[in-house]
C-alpha positions in Angstrom: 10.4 71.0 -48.0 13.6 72.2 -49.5 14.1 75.3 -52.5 17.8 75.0 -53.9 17.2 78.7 -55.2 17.5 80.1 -51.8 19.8 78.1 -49.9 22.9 80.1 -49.3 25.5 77.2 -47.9 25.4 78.7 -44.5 25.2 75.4 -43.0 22.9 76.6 -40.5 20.5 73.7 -40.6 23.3 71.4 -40.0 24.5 73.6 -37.1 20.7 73.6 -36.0 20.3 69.9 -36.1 24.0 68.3 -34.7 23.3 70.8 -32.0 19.5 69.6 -30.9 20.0 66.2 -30.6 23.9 66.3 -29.5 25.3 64.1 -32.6 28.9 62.9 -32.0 31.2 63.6 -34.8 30.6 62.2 -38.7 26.6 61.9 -37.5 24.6 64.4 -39.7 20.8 64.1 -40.1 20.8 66.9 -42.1 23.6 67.3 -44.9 24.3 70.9 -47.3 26.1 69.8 -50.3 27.7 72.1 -52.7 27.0 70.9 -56.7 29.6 73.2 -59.1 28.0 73.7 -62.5 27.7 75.4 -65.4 24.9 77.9 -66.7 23.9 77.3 -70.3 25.9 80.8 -71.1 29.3 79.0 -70.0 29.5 80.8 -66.8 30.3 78.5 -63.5 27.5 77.9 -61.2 27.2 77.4 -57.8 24.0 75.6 -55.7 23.5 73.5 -52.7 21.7 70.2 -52.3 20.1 69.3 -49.2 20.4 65.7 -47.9 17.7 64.6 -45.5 14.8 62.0 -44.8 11.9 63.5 -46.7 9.9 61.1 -44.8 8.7 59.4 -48.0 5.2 57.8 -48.9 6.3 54.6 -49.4 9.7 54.8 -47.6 12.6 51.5 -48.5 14.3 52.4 -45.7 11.5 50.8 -43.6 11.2 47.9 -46.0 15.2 47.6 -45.9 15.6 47.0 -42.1 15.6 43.1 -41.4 14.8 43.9 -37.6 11.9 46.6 -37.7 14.2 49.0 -36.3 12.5 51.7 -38.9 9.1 52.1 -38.7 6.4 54.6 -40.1 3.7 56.0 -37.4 0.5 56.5 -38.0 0.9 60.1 -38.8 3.0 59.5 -41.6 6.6 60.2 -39.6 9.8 57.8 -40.2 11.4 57.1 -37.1 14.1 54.7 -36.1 14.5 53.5 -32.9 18.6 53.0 -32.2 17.7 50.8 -29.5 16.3 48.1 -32.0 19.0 48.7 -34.8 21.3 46.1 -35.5 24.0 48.2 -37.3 24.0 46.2 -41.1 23.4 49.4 -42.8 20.5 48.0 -45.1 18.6 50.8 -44.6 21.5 53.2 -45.6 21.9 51.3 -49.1 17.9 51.5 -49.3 17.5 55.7 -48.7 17.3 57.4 -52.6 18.1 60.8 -50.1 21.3 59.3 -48.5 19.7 60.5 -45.5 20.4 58.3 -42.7 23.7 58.5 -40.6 25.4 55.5 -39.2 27.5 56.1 -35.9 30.6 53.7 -35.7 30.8 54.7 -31.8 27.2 52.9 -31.2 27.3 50.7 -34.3 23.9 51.8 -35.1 22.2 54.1 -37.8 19.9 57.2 -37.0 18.4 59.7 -38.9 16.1 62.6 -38.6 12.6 62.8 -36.5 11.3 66.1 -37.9 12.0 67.4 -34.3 8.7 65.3 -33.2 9.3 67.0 -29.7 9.0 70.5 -31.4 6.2 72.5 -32.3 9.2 73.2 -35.5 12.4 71.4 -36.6 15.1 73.2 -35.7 16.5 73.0 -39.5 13.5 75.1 -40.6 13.7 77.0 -37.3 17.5 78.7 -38.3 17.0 78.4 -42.0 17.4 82.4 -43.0 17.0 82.2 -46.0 13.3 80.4 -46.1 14.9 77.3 -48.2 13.7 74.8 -45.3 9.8 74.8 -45.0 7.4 72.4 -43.4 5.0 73.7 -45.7 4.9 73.0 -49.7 6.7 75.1 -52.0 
């Protein structure tokens, strides 16, 4: 779970994550994006986004990919398995989170796995500020 009211932009979760599963260049799983506003007083506001798989319900990511490359296990976790993926990016256009990577070194897309050789992703993990949760907010 994500709460935009206390991310700070400290791109910790992005360090957390690239550095966990050793993503080469331009691959993020998890991406802080910074939205410039303005409050309803006139003054300019400043908040972050997060982009990542929030391992949806009914995910279209998994309905996207023409080779079953994306699949969703029995406990409810999206996984895609690289090995399988034939690089066409369907599953890209699908995600409403824009939360899968594609790597144009492999030719393949990835995304996140909720750490599912963690007792705790590693996003939550060095998130300081308590915006990242794994439980509901």
């Amino acid at each position: 779970m994500f709460n935009p009211s206390l991310c700070v932009g400290c791109f910790a979760c992005e360090l957390a994550c690239k550095g966990e599963h050793q993503q080469p260049s331009g691959v993020k799983w998890i991406q802080v994006k910074r939205a410039e506003g303005t409050s309803d007083e006139g003054k300019p506001q400043l908040s972050f986004k997060v982009g990542v798989c929030r391992q949806c319900e009914a995910p279209l990511c998994v309905s996207a990919c023409p080779v079953g490359a994306i699949f969703k296990k029995k406990d409810g976790l999206i996984m895609l398995e690289g090995k399988r993926c034939n690089g066409c990016r369907e599953c890209i256009k699908a995600c409403p989170w824009e939360a899968i990577a594609f790597d144009p070194a492999r030719q393949t897309a990835s995304k996140c796995n909720l750490c599912a050789n963690l007792s705790e992703p590693r996003c939550v993990t060095y998130c300081s500020t308590g915006a990242l949760t794994t439980t509901e907010i």
